[in-house]
VEXLO-127203 format. One record per residue (C-alpha): residue in three letters; x, y, z. Coordinates in steps of 0.1 Angstrom, whole numbers, plus 5000, padded with zeros to 4 digits. Layout:
N
ALAXYZ
...
This chain:
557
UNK328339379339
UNK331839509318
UNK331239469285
UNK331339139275
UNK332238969311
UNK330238929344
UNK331539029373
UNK330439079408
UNK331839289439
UNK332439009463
UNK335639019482
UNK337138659456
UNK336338869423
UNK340038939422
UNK341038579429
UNK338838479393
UNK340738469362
UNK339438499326
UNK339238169302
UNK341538349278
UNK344138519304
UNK347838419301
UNK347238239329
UNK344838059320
UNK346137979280
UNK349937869298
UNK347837649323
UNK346037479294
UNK349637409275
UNK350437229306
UNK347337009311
UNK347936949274
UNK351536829280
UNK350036619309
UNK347236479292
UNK349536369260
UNK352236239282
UNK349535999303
UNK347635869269
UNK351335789260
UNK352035599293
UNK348735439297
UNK349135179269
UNK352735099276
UNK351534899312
UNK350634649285
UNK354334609284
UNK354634549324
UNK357034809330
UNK357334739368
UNK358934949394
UNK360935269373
UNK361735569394
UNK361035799365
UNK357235659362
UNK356935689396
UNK358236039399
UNK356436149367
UNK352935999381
UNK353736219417
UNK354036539393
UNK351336439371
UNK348936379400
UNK349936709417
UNK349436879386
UNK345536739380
UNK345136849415
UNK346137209411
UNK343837199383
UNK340837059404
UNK341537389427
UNK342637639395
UNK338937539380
UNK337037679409
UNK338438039399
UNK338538019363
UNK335938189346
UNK333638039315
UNK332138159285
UNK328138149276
UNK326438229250
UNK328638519240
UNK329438619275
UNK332338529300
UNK331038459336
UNK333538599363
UNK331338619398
UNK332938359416
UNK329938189431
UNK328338129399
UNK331937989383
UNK332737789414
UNK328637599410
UNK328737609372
UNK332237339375
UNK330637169405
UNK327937099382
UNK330037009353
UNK333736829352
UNK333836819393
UNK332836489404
UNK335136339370
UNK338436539382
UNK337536449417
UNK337636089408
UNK340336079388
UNK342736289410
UNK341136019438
UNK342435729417
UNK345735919414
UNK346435879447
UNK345335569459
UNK347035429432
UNK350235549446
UNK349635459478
UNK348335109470
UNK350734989446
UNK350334569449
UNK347634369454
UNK344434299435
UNK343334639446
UNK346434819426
UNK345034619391
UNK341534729396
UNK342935119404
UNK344735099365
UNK341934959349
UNK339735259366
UNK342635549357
UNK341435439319
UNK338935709329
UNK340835999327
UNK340635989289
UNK337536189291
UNK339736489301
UNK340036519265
UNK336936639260
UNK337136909290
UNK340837019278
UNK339237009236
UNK337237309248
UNK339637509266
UNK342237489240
UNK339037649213
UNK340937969219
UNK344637869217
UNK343837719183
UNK342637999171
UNK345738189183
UNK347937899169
UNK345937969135
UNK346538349134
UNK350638279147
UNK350838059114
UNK349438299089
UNK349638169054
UNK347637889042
UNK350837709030
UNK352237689068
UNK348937629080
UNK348537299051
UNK351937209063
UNK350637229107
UNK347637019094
UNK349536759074
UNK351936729105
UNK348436699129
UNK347236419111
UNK350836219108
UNK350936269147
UNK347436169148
UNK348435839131
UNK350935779148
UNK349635759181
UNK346735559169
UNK349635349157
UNK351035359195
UNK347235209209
UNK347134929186
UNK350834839192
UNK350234809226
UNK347034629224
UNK349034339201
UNK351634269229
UNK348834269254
UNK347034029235
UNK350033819231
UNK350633839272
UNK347833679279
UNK347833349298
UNK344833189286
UNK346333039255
UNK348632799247
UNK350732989220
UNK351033379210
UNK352533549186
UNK355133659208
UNK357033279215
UNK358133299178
UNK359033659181
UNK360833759208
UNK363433569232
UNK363833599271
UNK366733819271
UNK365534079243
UNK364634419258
UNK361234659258
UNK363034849229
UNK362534579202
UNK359834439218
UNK357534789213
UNK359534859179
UNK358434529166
UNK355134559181
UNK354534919163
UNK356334729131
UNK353234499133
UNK350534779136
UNK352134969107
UNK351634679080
UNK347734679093
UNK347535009084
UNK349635059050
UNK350334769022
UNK353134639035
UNK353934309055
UNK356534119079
UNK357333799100
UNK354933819124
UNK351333679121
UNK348233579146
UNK348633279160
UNK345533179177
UNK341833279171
UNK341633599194
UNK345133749177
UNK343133619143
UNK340333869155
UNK341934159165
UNK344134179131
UNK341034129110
UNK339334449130
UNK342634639130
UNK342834559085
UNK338834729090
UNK340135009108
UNK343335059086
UNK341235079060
UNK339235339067
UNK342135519087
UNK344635509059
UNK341935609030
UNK341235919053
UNK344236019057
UNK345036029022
UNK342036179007
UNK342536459033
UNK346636549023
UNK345536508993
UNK342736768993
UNK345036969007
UNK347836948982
UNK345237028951
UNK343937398971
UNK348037448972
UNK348037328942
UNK345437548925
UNK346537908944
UNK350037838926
UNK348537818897
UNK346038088898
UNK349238338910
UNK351438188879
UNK348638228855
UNK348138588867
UNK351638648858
UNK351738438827
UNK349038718813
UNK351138948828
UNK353938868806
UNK351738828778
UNK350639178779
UNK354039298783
UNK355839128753
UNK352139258729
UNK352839608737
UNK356839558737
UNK357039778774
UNK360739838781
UNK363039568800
UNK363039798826
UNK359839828833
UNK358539498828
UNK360939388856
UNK359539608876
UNK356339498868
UNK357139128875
UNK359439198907
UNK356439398925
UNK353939098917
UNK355838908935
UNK356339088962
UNK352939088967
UNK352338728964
UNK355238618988
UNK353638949012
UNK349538879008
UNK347038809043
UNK350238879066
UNK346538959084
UNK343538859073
UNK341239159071
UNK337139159076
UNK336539169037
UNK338438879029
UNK336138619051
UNK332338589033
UNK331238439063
UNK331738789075
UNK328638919057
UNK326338609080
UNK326838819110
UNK324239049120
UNK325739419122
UNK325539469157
UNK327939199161
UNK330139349135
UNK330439619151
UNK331239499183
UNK334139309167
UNK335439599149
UNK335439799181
UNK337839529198
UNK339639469164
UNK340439859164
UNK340239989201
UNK343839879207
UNK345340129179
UNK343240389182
UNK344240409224
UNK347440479210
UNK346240849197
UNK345541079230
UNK342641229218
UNK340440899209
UNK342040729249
UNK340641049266
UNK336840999239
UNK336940649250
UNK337240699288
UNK334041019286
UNK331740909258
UNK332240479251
UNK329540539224
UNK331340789202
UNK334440519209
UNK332240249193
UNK331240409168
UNK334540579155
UNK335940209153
UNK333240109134
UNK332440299107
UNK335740549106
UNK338540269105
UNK340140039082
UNK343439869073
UNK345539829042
UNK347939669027
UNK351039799006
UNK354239548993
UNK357539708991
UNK357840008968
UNK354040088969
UNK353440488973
UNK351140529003
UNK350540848993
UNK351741138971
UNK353041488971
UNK349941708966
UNK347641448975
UNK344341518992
UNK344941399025
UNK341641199036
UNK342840989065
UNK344740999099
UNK347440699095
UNK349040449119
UNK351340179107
UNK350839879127
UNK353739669107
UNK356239709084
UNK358140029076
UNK357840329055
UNK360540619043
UNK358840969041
UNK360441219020
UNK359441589023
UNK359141858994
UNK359642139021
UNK362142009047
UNK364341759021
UNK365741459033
UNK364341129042
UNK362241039074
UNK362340659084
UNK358140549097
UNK358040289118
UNK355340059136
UNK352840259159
UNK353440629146
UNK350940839134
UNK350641039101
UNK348941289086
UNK347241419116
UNK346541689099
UNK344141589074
UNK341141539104
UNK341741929114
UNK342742099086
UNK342042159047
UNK345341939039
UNK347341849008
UNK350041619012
UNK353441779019
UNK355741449010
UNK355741138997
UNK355540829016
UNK356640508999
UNK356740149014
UNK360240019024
UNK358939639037
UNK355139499036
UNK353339779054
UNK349939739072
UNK348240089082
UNK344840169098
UNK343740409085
UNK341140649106
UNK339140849080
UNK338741249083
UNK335241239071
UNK333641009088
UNK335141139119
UNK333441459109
UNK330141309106
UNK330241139138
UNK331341419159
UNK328641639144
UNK326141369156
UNK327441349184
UNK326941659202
UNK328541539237
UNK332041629223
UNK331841839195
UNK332842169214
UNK336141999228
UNK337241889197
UNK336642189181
UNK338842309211
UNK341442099198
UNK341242149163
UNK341542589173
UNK344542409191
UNK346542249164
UNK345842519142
UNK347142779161
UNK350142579170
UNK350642519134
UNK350342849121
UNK352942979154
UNK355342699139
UNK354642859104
UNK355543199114
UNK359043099133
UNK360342919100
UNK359442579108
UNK358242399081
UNK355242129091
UNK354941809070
UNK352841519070
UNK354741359102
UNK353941669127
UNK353441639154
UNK355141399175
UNK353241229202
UNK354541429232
UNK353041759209
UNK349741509207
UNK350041499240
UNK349941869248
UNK347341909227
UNK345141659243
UNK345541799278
UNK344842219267
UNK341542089247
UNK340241849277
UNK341542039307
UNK338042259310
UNK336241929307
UNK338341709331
UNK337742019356
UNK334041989356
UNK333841639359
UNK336141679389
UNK334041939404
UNK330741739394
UNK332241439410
UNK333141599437
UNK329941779444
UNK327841419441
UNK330341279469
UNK329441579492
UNK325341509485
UNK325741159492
UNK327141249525
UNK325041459536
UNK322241169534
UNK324640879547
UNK323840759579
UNK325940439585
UNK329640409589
UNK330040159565
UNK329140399537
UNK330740739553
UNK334140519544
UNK333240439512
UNK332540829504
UNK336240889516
UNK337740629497
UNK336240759465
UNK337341119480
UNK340440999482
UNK340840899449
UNK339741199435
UNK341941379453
UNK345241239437
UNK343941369403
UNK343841689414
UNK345541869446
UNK344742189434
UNK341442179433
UNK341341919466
UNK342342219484
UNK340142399470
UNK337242199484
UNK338542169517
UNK336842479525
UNK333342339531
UNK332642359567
UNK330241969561
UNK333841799548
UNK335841949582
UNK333041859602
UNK333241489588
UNK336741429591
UNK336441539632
UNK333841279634
C-alpha cells in the first residue's frame, strides 16, 4: 500500500493506470465526445437517413472506440472508500463485476449492426443500440474528477454562473433535439390515415427543413409561443399534451434556476459597491486628500477584480465538517508540491515522511496580496520562509540599492528559519501575488519534537551561517533574496552528506546479512539488483565494499 493507492508486485502493475492520470482524464474527453455524438445520432434514424458514408464511417470509429474502452477498463484503476485500487487482478474482477457484460453487449450490437445492415434483424439491432444510453451513468462517474478540474480552471463565481447558465441552455436544447425527433417519428407512422406532416412538408423538401421545422414545433411546447403546425390525429393529440406537461415543468426550472443565479451575482455586486459606497462616505467626512482617496478607491478594486484567484481552506465552512486527520492529509497533498521545491524539506520527505506531514500541516499557509500591497517591510521581523506560487513581486534592498524582479517559484527570506532576522528590503506586489508561506516557528517546534532530524538541521543551520558571515566578511552584502537555489543546493548536500553515508553503509550492510542466509537463486538475484542500485549512488564507497571476501565469493558463484 502507497499512500492513498493499492498496489501489488505482479508483473501487469505497470500496465494499470490511475482513474485520474492524463491518460485516463484525455480518455474520458473522448468517450464523452463519443457518447454526445451517438445521443445526437440516435434520434435522427427517426428521420430515415439511409445509406451516408459519413454515418457509416463515424459508426466504424465509434464502435472501435467503445472497444478500446472495453480493453482500457480492464487496466484502469478505481476509487473506494477513499482509496484507489491499482493491483490488477482486483481492477480487472471489480469491472467484470460491474459495466462488463453492458459494454460487452453494446460493443456486440456495434458490430452486428454493421455487419447485418437489412433485414428484420438490422431494425431489431437499432432498437437494442437504444441501450447504450446507460453509458451515461458509467461515463457521469468518471468525469466526477474532471468537473472538479473544470471548476478550479474557471475560478470566479461569475465565469462559473456563466458555464452553468450555458449547461442548462445546452441541456435544453438537446431535450429540445429528443422531442423533435419523436414528433417526425410520430408523424412517419403508417398506421394512420393523416399526420401532421402531409400538411407540412412536400416530397421534394429536404431533411434540413424538415428537422428545423420539427425542432420549430418542440420549441413552442416548451416556451409561449406558437406556429402552423398542430396534431392531427389522437396519438399526435397525446404526445403534444405530455410534451405541454413536460414544458412546463422544464421551462419553470430552467428559469427559477438562471434566475437564482443572477440574484447571488446580483447581491456580491452589491455587497462590493456598498463596501465602497462607505468607503467614499468615510473619505468625503474626514475630507482625506484627492490623492489619497484615489488610492484608496483604485486598490479596492484591485482587489475585487483579483479575489479567490485560489480558493484557500478558510474560505469553505464545510472545511471545518472534516475530521482533522483528513485535514491534514489534504494539506499535506495541497502543500507537498511547493515545499519539494526547497532542497532541504525534498531530502526530509524522502528520510522522515512524518516530519513531511507534519511540516505541511501545521507550518504552511498561503496569502493573498493585490497590486501595490507591501509583503513585507524594511526592518521587519522576518517570521516566515516565502515562495510565490503566482504573480510577481519587485524587491528593493536598503543595503545593495536597486530593484530585484521575484517571480513564481523563488524562495525568500530563507533566512528568517536559521537566523535572528530583520528584514533587509522591502518587497512590494507588482501583479496579484499568491505566496506560501512556511512559518520559522513552527518549524522550530516540530524539529525539536522531532528528534530524528534535529542534529542535521542544526548542521545546516551552522552551514548557512557560516556561509553568511564568510559572505559578510568579503563585502557582500546578503538581503532577503540570498541564497539562490544552486547555494540551497550546496547547502543541502554538506548538511545531509554524513547521513546519506550511513544509510548507504546501513543499506549496504542489510544486503550483505540477507545473503549470507539466502539459499535460492531466485533471491541471490534480487540481492544484486538492489546491490546494484546502490552502487550507482555511490562508487566511492561501492569500492569500498568490494573488499569483503563473502561479496567476491558470490559473484564467482
Amino acid at each position: 500500500r502507497t499512500g492513498d493507492m493499492i498496489v501489488s508486485e505482479s508483473r501487469f502493475q505497470r500496465f494499470v493506470v490511475t482513474p485520474t492520470c492524463k491518460m485516463s482524464v484525455g480518455w474520458d474527453l473522448v468517450a464523452t465526445l463519443c457518447m454526445v455524438y451517438e445521443m445526437i445520432e440516435l434520434p435522427m434514424h427517426a428521420f430515415a437517413l439511409g445509406e451516408v458514408l459519413f454515418l457509416r464511417v463515424m459508426h466504424i470509429v465509434v464502435s472501435v472506440l467503445w472497444t478500446l474502452d472495453l480493453l482500457f477498463s480492464f487496466v484502469r484503476g478505481y476509487e473506494k472508500d477513499g482509496v484507489v485500487m491499482l493491483r490488477p487482478k482486483r481492477v480487472a474482477l471489480h469491472y467484470l463485476k460491474t459495466w462488463f457484460l453492458l459494454d460487452a453487449v453494446i460493443v456486440a450490437t456495434d458490430w452486428a449492426f454493421y455487419l447485418i445492415s437489412r433485414g428484420a434483424v438490422s431494425s431489431f439491432l437499432r432498437v437494442l443500440r437504444l441501450i447504450r444510453v446507460a453509458r451515461i451513468m458509467k461515463l457521469a462517474s468518471r468525469l466526477f474528477c474532471t468537473q472538479w478540474a473544470v471548476g478550479g480552471v474557471v475560478g470566479t463565481e461569475s465565469k462559473l454562473a456563466a458555464l452553468s447558465i450555458l449547461g442548462l441552455l445546452v441541456s435544453l436544447a438537446y431535450i429540445l433535439h429528443v422531442v423533435s425527433c419523436g414528433w417526425y417519428a410520430i408523424g412517419s407512422m403508417s398506421v394512420f390515415e393523416r399526420s401532421w406532416k402531409d400538411n407540412a412538408f412536400t416530397d421534394d423538401q429536404r431533411l434540413g427543413y424538415r428537422y428545423t421545422t420539427a425542432y420549430h414545433w418542440s420549441m413552442t411546447q416548451f416556451t409561449p409561443a406558437s406556429m402552423e403546425i398542430s396534431p392531427v390525429n389522437t396519438h399526435e393529440r397525446i404526445y403534444t399534451i405530455v410534451m405541454i406537461f413536460l414544458g412546463l415543468l422544464v421551462f419553470s426550472t430552467l428559469i427559477s434556476t438562471i434566475t437564482n443565479i443572477s440574484n447571488n451575482l446580483r447581491q456580491e455586486n452589491l455587497q462590493r459597491k456598498a463596501g465602497e459606497a462607505l468607503m467614499q462616505r468615510y473619505i468625503a467626512e474626514n475630507r482625506l486628500s484627492l490623492g489619497l482617496a484615489n488610492c484608496i478607491l483604485g486598490h479596492l478594486r484591485r482587489a475585487h477584480r483579483g479575489k479567490r484567484k485560489r480558493l484557500r481552506e478558510e474560505q469553505i465552512p464545510a472545511m471545518q465538517l472534516l475530521p482533522e486527520n483528513v485535514r491534514t492529509r489534504i494539506r499535506s497533498e495541497v502543500y507537498a508540491s511547493r515545499l519539494m521545491l526547497h532542497p532541504v524539506f525534498r531530502r526530509i520527505k524522502d528520510i522522515d515522511f512524518s516530519m513531511h506531514v507534519l511540516l505541511c500541516s501545521r507550518a504552511m499557509a498561503e496569502k493573498d496580496h493585490v497590486q501595490g500591497d507591501p509583503i513585507f517591510c524594511l526592518f521587519d521581523q522576518g517570521i516566515a520562509l516565502r515562495l510565490i506560487t503566482r504573480g510577481y513581486a519587485e524587491y528593493e534592498s536598503s543595503l545593495e540599492g536597486g530593484l530585484v524582479h521575484v517571480s513564481a517559484g523563488q524562495w525568500i527570506t530563507e533566512a528568517v528559519l536559521w537566523l535572528d532576522w530583520d528584514h533587509a528590503g522591502h518587497l512590494t506586489a507588482t501583479s496579484w501575488v499568491e505566496l506560501v508561506e512556511v512559518n520559522a516557528s513552527s518549524v522550530h517546534n516540530i524539529v525539536v519534537e522531532d528528534c530524528n532530524l534535529k542534529a542535521t538541521l542544526q548542521k545546516y543551520a551552522k552551514v548557512f551561517a557560516s556561509r553568511a558571515m564568510k559572505e559578510l566578511r568579503s563585502g557582500y552584502r546578503i538581503s532577503d533574496t540570498w541564497p539562490n537555489s544552486s547555494v540551497q543546493e550546496e547547502f543541502a548536500r554538506r548538511a545531509f552528506r554524513e547521513r546519506d553515508v550511513d544509510k548507504f553503509r546501513e543499506d549496504k550492510l542489510t544486503l550483505l546479512r540477507m545473503m549470507e542466509h539466502s539459499d535460492g537463486e531466485g533471491m541471490q538475484r534480487l540481492i544484486f539488483k538492489e546491490w546494484a542500485k546502490l552502487s550507482k549512488r555511490d562508487e566511492r564507497l561501492d569500492r569500498w565494499w568490494f573488499g569483503g571476501g563473502l561479496l567476491r565469493k558470490s559473484i564467482r558463484q
